[in-house]
C-alpha positions in Angstrom: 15.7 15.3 -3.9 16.9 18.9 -3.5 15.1 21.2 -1.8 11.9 22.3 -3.7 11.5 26.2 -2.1 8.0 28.0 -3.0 7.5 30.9 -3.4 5.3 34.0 -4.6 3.6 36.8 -2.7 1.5 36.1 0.6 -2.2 34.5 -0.3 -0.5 33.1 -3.3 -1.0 29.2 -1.9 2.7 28.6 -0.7 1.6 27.0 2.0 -1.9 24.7 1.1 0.0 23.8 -2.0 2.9 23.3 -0.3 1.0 20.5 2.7 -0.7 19.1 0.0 2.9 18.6 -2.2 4.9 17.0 0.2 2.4 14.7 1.0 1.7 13.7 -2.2 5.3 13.2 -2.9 6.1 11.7 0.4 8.3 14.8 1.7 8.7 16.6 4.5 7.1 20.5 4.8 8.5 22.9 6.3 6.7 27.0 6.6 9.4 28.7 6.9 7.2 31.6 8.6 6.4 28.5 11.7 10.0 27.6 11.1 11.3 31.0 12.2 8.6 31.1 15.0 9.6 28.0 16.4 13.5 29.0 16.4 12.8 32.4 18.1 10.0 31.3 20.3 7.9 34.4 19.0 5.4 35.2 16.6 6.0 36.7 13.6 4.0 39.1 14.7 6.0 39.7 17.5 8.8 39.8 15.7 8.0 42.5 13.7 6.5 44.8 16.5 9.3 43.9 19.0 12.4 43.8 16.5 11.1 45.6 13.3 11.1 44.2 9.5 15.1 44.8 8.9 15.8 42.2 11.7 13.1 39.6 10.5 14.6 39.8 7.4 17.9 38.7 9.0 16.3 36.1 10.9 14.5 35.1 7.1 18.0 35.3 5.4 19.0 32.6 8.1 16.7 30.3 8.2 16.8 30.0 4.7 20.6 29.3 5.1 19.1 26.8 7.4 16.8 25.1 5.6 18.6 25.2 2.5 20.8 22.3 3.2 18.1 19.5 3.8 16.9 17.5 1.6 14.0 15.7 0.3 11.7 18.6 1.5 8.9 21.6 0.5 9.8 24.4 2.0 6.7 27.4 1.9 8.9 30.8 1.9 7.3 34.1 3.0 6.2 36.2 0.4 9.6 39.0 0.8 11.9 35.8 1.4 13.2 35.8 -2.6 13.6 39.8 -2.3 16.2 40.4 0.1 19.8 39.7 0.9 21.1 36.3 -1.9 18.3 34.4 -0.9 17.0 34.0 -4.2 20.6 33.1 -5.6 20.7 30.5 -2.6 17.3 29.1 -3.0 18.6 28.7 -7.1 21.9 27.3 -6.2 20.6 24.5 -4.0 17.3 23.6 -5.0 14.6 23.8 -7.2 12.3 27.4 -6.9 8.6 27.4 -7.9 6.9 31.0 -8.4 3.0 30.4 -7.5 1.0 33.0 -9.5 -2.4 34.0 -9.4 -4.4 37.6 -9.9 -3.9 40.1 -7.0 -7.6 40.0 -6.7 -7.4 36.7 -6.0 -4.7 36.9 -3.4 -6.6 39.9 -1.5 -10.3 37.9 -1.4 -7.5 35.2 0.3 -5.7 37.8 2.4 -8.7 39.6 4.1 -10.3 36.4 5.3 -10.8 37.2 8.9 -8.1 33.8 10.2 -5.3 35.5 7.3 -5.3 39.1 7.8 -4.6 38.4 12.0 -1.7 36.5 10.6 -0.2 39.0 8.3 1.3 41.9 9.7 1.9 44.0 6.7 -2.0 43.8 6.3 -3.5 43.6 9.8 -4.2 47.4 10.2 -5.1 47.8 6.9 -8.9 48.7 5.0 -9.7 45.6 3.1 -10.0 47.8 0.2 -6.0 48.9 0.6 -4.9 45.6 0.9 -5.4 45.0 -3.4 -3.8 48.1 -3.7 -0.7 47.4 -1.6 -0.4 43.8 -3.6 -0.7 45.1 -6.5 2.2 47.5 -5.9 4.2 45.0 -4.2 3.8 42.4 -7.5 4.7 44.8 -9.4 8.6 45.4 -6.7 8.7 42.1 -6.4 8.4 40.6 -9.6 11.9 40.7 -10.7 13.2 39.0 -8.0 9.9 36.1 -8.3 10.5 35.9 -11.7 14.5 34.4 -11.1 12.9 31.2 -10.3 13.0 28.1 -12.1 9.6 27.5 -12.5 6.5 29.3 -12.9 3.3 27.3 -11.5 -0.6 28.9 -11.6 -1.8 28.3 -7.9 -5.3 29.4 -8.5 -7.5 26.6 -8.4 -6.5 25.8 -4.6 -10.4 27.2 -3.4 -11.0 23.4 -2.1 -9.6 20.5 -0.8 -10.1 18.3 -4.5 -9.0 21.5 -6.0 -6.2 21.7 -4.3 -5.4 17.4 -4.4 -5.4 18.1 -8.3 -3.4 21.3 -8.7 -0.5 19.8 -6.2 -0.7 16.5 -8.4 -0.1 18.9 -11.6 3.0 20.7 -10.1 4.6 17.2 -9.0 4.7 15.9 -12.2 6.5 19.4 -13.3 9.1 18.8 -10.3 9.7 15.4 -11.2 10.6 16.1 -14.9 13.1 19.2 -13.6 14.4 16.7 -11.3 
């Protein structure tokens, strides 16, 4: 099976979906956020504060290029992955790109849970009430790049684990008619 590459902005579900997915359909998962981590040896976090955003982005743009030659595999993008350099015309080419939607309210009561926001470094210094504001503004850059994909797929019934079970059973019966 191509490559199946998620995406959608950050709290969106790209990665819970994404586990649950690939185990479901018996493929392998890759973040690529712990994918980059792992290659550099850094955080993202670190990344960002030792090298800045326009080199991260390089790093992204790569191991997309990386990833996008395997096969039989999920593959969780960061939320700016689709919006910079030809990833989103690579991701196209090779594989099969999802866009995980839900409200920006629900992505921010995701995002400012204590164990996300330390995560997130465009949000980790931020009020919890400017983190809705700055996702809505960024859906709103973002979506014409997001909305290039091949499929659109509502990721907000992902709350709990049956939740979750169910909604990834709904999207792999969508990939395996595109496929």
């Amino acid at each position: 099976m191509k490559p199946v590459f998620l995406i959608g902005y950050m709290g969106c579900g790209k990665t819970t979906l994404g586990e649950v997915l690939a185990r479901q359909m018996g493929l392998r998962f890759i973040d690529l956020d712990d994918y980059i981590e792992a290659w550099q040896g850094k955080t993202i976090n670190q990344i960002f504060d030792d090298m800045g955003e326009p080199r991260f982005r390089q790093l992204e743009t790569a191991a997309i290029g990386q990833v996008a030659v395997l096969t039989d595999v999920i593959v969780a993008c960061g939320g700016g992955t689709p919006c910079h350099g030809d990833n989103m015309a690579l991701m196209n080419e090779v594989g099969i790109t999802v866009w995980l939607t839900t409200s920006p309210e629900r992505i921010t009561a995701r995002l400012i849970l204590p164990d996300q926001k330390a995560k997130r470094p465009k949000i980790l210094r931020l009020e919890d009430g400017e983190v809705l504001r700055l996702v809505q503004r960024e859906l709103r850059v973002r979506a014409p790049f997001y909305s290039q994909c091949m499929l659109q797929f509502d990721s907000t019934d992902i709350e709990t684990a049956a939740a979750t079970e169910h909604t990834a059973r709904r999207l792999a019966v969508l990939l395996n008619e595109v496929v």
